[in-house]
C-alpha positions in Angstrom: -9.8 9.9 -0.9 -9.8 13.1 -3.3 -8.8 12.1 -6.6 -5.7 14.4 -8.3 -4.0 13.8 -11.1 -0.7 15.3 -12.5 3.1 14.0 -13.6 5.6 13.6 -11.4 9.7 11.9 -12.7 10.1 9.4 -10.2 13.8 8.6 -9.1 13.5 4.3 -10.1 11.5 5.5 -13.5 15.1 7.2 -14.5 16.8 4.4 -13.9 15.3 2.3 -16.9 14.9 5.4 -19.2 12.4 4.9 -21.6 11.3 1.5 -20.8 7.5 2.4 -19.5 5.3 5.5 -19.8 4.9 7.5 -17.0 2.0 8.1 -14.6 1.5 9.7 -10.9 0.4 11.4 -8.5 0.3 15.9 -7.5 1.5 17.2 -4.4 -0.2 16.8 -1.4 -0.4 17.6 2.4 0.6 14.3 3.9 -2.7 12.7 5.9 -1.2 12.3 8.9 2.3 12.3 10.9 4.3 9.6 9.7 6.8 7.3 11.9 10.0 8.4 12.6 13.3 8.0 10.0 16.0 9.3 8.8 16.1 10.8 5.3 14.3 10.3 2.3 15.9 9.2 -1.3 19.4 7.5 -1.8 20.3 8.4 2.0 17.2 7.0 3.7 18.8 3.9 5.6 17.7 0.3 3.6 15.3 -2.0 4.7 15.8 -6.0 5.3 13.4 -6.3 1.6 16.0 -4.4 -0.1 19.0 -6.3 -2.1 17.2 -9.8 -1.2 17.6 -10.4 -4.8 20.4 -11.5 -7.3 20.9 -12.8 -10.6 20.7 -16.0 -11.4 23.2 -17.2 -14.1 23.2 -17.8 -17.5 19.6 -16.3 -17.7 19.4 -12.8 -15.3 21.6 -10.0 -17.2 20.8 -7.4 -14.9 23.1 -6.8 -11.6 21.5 -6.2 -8.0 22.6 -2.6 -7.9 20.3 -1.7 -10.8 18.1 -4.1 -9.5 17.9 -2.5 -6.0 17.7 1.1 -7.7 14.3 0.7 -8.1 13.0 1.7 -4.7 10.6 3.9 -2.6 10.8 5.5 0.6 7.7 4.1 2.3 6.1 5.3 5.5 8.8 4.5 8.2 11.8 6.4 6.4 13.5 3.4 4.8 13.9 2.2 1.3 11.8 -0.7 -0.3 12.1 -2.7 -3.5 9.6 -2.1 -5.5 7.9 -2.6 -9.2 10.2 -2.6 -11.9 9.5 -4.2 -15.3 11.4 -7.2 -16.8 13.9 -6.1 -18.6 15.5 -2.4 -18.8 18.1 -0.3 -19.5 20.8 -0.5 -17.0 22.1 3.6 -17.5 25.8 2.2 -16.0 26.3 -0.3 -19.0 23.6 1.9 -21.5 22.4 -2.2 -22.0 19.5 -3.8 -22.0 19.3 -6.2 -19.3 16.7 -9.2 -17.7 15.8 -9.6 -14.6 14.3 -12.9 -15.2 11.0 -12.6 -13.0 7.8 -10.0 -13.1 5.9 -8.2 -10.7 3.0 -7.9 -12.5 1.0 -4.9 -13.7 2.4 -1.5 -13.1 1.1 0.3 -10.4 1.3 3.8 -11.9 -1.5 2.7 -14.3 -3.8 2.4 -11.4 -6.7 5.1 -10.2 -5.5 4.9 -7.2 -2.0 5.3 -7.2 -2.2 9.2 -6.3 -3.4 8.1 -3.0 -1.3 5.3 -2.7 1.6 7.8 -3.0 0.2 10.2 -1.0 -0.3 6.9 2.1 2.8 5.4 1.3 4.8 8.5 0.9 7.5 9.9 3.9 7.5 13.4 5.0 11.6 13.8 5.0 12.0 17.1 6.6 9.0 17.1 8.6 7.0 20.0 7.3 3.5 18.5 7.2 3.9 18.5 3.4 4.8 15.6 0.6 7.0 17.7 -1.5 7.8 16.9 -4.5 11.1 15.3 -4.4 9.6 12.9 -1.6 6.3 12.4 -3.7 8.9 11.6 -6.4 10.5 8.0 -4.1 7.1 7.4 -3.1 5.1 4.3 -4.2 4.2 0.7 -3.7 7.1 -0.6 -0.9 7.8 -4.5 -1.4 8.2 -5.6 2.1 6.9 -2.6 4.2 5.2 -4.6 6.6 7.5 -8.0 7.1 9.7 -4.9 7.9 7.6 -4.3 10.5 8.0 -8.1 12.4 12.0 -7.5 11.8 13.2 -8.4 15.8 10.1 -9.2 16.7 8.8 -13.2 17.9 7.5 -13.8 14.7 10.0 -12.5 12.3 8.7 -13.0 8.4 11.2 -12.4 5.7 9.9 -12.7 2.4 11.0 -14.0 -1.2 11.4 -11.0 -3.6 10.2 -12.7 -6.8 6.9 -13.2 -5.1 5.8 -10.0 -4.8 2.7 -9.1 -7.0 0.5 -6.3 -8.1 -3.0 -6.4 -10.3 -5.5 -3.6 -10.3 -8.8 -3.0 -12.0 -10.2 0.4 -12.3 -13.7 1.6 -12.8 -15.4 -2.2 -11.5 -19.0 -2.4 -12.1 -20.4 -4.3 -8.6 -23.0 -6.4 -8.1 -24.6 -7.6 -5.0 -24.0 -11.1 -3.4 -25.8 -14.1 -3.4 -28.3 -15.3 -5.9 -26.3 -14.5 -8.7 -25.2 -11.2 -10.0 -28.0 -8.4 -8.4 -27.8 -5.2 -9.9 -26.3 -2.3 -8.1 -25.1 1.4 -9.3 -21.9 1.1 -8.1 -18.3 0.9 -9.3 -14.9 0.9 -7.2 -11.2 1.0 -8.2 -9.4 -2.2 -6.7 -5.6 -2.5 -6.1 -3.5 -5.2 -4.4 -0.1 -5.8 -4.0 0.9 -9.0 -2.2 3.5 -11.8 -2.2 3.0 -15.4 -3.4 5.7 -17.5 -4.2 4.8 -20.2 -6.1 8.7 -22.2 -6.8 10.1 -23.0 -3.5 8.7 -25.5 -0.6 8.1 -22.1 1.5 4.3 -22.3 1.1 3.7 -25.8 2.0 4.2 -25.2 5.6 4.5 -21.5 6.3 1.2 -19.1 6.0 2.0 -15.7 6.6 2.5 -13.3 3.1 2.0 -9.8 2.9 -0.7 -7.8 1.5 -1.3 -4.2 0.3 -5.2 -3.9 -0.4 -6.8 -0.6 -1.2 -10.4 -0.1 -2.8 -12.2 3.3 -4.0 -16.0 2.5 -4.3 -16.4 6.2 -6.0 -18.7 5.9 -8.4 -22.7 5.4 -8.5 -25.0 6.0 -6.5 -24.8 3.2 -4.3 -21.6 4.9 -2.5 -23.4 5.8 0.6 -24.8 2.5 0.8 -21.2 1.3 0.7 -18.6 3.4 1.6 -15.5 1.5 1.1 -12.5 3.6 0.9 -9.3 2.0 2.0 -5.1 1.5 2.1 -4.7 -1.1 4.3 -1.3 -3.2 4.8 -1.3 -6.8 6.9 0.9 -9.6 7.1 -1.8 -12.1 5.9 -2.7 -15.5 7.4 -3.1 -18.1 5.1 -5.0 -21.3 6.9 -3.0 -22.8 9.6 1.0 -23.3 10.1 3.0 -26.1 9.3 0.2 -27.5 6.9 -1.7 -26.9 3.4 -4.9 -27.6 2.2 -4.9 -30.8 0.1 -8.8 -30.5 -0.8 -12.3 -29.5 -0.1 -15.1 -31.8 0.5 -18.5 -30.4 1.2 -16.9 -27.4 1.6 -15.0 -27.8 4.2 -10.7 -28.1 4.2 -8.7 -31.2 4.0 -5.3 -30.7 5.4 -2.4 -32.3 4.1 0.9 -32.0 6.7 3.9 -30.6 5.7 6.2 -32.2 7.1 8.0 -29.1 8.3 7.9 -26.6 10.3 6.7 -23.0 8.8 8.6 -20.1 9.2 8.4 -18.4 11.8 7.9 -21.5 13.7 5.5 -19.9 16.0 3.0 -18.8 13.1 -0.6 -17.7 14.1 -3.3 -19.5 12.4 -5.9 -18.1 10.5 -9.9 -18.0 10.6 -12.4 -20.1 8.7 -10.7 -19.5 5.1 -9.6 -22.2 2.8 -5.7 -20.9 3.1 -3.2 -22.3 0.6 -4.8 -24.9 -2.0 -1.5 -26.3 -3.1 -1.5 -29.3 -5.8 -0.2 -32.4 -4.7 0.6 -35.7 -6.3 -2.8 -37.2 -6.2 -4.7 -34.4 -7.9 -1.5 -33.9 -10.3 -0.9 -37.6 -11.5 -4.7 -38.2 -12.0 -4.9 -35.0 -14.4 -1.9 -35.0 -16.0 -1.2 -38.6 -16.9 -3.7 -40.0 -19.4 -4.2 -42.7 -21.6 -3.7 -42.7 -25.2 -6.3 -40.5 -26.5 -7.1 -38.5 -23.8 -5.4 -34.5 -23.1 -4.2 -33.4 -19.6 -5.9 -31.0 -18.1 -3.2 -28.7 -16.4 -5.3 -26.4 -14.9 -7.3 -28.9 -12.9 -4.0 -30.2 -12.2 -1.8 -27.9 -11.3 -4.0 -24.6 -10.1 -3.6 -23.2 -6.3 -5.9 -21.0 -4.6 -4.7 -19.4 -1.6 -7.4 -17.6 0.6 -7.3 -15.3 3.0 -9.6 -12.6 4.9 -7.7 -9.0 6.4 -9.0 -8.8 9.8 -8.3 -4.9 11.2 -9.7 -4.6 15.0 -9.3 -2.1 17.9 -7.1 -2.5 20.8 -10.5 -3.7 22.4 -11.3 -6.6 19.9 -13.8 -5.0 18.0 -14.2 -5.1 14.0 -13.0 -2.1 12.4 -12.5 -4.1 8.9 -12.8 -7.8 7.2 -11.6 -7.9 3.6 -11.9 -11.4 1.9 -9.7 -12.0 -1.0 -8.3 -14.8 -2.8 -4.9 -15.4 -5.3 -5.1 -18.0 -8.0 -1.7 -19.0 -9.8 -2.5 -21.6 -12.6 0.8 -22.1 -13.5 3.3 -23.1 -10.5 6.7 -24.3 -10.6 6.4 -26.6 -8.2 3.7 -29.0 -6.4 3.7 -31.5 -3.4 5.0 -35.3 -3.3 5.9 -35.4 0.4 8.4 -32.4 -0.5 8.9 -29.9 -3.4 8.5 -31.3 -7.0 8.7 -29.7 -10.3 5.6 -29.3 -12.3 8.4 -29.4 -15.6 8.9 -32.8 -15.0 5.8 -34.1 -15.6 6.3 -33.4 -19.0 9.4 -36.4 -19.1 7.3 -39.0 -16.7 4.4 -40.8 -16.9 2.9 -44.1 -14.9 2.9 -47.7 -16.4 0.3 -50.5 -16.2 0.9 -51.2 -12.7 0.8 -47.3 -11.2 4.7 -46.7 -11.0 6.0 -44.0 -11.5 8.5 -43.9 -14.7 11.1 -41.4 -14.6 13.8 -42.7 -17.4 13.8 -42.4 -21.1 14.9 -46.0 -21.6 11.8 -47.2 -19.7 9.8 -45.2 -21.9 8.1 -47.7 -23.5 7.0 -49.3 -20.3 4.9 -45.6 -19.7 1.1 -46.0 -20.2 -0.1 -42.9 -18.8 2.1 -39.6 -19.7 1.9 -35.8 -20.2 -0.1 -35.5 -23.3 -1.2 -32.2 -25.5 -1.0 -28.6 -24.1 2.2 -27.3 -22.6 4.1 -30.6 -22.6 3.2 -31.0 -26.0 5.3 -28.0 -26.5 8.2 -28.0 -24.4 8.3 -31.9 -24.6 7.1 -33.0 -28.0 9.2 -36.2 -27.1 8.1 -37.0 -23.8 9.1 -39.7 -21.6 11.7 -40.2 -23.8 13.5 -36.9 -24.1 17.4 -37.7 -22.9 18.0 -36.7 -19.3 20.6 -33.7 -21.0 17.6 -32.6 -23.3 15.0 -32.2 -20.4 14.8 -28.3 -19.9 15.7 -27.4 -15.8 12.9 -26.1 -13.6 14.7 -22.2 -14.1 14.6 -22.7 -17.6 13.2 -19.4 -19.5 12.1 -21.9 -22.2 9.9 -23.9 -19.5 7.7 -20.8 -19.8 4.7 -23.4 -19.1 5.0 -23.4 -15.9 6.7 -19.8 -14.7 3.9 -18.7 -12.8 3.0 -16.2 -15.1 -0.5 -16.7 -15.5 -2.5 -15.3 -12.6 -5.9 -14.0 -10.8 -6.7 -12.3 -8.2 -10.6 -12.2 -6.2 -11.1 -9.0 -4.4 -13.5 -6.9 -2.8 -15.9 -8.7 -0.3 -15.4 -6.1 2.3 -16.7 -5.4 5.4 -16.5 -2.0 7.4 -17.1 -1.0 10.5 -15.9 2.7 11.2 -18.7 5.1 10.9 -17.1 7.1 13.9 -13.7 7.4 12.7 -10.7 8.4 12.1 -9.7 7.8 9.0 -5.9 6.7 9.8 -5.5 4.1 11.8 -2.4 2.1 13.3 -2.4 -1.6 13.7 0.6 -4.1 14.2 1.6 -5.9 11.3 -1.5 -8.7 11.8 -4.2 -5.9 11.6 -4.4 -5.7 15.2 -4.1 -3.4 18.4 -5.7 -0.5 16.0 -5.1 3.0 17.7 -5.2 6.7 16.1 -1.2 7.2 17.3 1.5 5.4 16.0 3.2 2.7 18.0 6.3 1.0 18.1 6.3 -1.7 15.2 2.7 -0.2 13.7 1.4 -0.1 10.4 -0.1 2.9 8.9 -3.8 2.0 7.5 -6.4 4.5 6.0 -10.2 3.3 6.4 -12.4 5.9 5.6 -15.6 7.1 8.0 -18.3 4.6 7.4 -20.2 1.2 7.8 -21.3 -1.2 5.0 -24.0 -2.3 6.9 -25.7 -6.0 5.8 -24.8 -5.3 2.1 -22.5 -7.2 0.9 -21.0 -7.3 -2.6 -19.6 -10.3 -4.8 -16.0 -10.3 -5.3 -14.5 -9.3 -9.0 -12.1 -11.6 -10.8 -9.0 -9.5 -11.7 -6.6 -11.3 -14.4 -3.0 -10.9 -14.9 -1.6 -11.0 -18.3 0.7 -13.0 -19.5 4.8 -12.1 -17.9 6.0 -9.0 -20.0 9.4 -10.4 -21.0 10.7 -14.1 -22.9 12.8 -14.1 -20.3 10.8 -14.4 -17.2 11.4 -17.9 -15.1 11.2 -19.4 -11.7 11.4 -18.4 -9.1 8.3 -16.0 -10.3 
């Protein structure tokens, strides 16, 4: 990927004037033809992702046509949510304005977001060229390839407030095993995925998106490890229609669902732990202590999910593997046969006998409760906080437990294309990769190369804190 860099308005920046900086990408010859469409800008036709979200009342100001004004034309001609920030300018009202939930860090920021453009971007009028109005509706596109499953078997629509992005540029890499081996080498890491951590979605289904792209451009290690990819796979997440509960030895407890995912015919995934969701056992013993004693919330409450991107040929064969894992430390929501509410913990506790107290006037009776930390906060009276006091799950107050804090683990990646091309088209699992595109196929770039035997140790990429007060659940 040649690196360019140069400033470009874009069409959904306009639309909250003055609320972020600007950064992007020069004009560029597209890489390759893209898949047919109709348009580019405000008359490209919308996609399924697009106006999935409204406001949710008293706390979301902002209405779903600004909301939905923040899009990109990506690959196949249509229009795709995308990042916004957290609050902006509506220019139809000239207010301020919340949209109550974050999509992390902005991708404009990134190293790689020239090239991410340049892949994502939709060559309107078919001259071979990214002008600059279409460079200018090009970007990150929420939903590009659950787009792809639309009227298909295995149809995957996604929650909008799920989608993420975190980034690190400039990555010192180390090799792995035997703790951190020195190696000259330093890549620019992106991801944009989904990972909604509020509803009961998660507990049975395992497919969320991912966009993953990695630059290893730096040092001189690159030819031992040329990594250059954009890739974009519906992600398998452990097996359907259950979660893991806990690892022993290493290997994954499973804890049923009790429903079915979504779609009910899921594929299941390789060898990777998959969604480590919280359940009751893990939650109660960390979060309910005796006198004296503080909760630990992040032992309590933390879920891992794992997953590997698996890209082969049509004939089976590896063209890429690229392990990652998403950490949220702060859910909404955990598992007690169904969906609970990680707020309520703060108002509950267990007494001497191990039941579980849920009503101010049996307070008293509570031996085990919620103590220090974020209930200490939001709760300072506990179990005995009236039932019309005790802040909703939704709350922007209950910031706690919004989902806001966040991690990402990325690049342990494997490649396997020293022979080329450098665009690829899979369907929306990674599979069936060809050089043409197909009906229902995703555009990937994997530049020429193999990483051989070495492998690297992932980097730990943190996400701030939400950018607005007023972020809640769903987050």
């Amino acid at each position: 990927m040649r690196r360019r860099r140069g400033i470009a308005l874009t069409r959904r920046a306009l639309a909250a004037a003055g609320a972020v900086a600007l950064l992007s990408g020069s004009v560029v010859v597209s890489c390759a033809g893209d898949a047919p469409g109709s348009g580019g800008g405000s008359a490209a036709p919308a996609s399924h992702a697009l106006g999935r979200w409204t406001p949710v009342a008293p706390h979301d100001s902002c209405s779903t046509a600004f909301h939905d004004s923040f899009y990109v034309v990506g690959p196949d001609g249509k229009r795709y949510p995308t990042w916004h920030p957290p609050e902006a300018v509506d220019p139809a009202t000239g207010q301020p304005c919340r949209f109550g939930h974050d999509h992390g860090l902005d991708p404009r920021a990134s190293a790689l977001w020239p090239e991410l453009q340049r892949h994502f971007g939709y060559d309107a009028n078919r001259n071979g060229t990214l002008d600059a109005d279409e460079l200018a509706v090009s970007g990150i596109p929420f939903g590009y390839v659950a787009e792809q499953l639309e009227g298909s078997a295995t149809p995957r629509p996604e929650e909008h407030t799920g989608y993420k992005i975190v980034y690190a540029n400039a990555v010192s890499r180390t090799r792995a095993g035997g703790g951190a081996q020195a190696l000259d080498l330093a890549c620019d890491l992106f991801a944009a995925y989904n990972q909604p951590a509020a509803n009961a979605d998660a507990f049975a289904s395992n497919l969320f998106s991912v966009i993953y792209a990695v630059d290893c451009n730096r040092g001189s290690a690159q030819s031992q490890y040329p990594v250059r990819l954009i890739v974009s796979v519906m992600a398998t997440y452990g097996a359907p229609g259950s979660f893991t509960l806990e690892v022993v030895n290493g290997v994954p407890v499973l804890q049923n669902a009790g429903a079915a995912p979504a779609p009910p015919n899921s594929p299941p995934g390789g060898n990777e732990l998959g969604r480590w969701i919280p359940a009751r056992g893990r939650v109660f013993a960390n979060v309910f202590v005796p006198p004296g004693a503080l909760s630990d919330y992040e032992a309590a409450l933390t879920e891992r999910w794992e997953t590997a991107l698996r890209l082969r040929r049509a004939d089976g064969s590896e063209l890429a593997t690229l392990a990652m894992a998403f950490v949220v430390f702060n859910p909404a929501r955990y598992f007690d046969g169904g969906l609970a509410r990680t707020i309520e913990l703060c108002y509950w506790g267990l007494d001497a006998a191990g039941n579980l107290v849920t009503q101010p006037a049996l307070a008293s009776s509570i031996v085990r409760q919620a103590r220090g930390g974020a209930c200490a906060a939001l709760a300072p009276e506990g179990p005995r906080t009236p039932l019309a006091q005790r802040l909703a799950y939704d709350a922007p107050a209950a910031q706690a437990f919004n989902a806001c804090r966040r991690a990402a683990h990325l690049g342990a990646d494997i490649v396997r294309n020293a022979a080329g091309p450098t665009i690829w088209y899979t369907d929306a699992f990674g599979a069936n990769a060809r050089s043409v595109a197909f009906a229902r196929s995703v555009k990937q770039y994997i530049a020429v190369g193999d990483t051989g035997t070495l492998a690297l140790a992932p980097v730990r990429v943190d996400l701030p804190h939400c950018a607005s007060a007023f972020v809640h659940a769903p987050n």
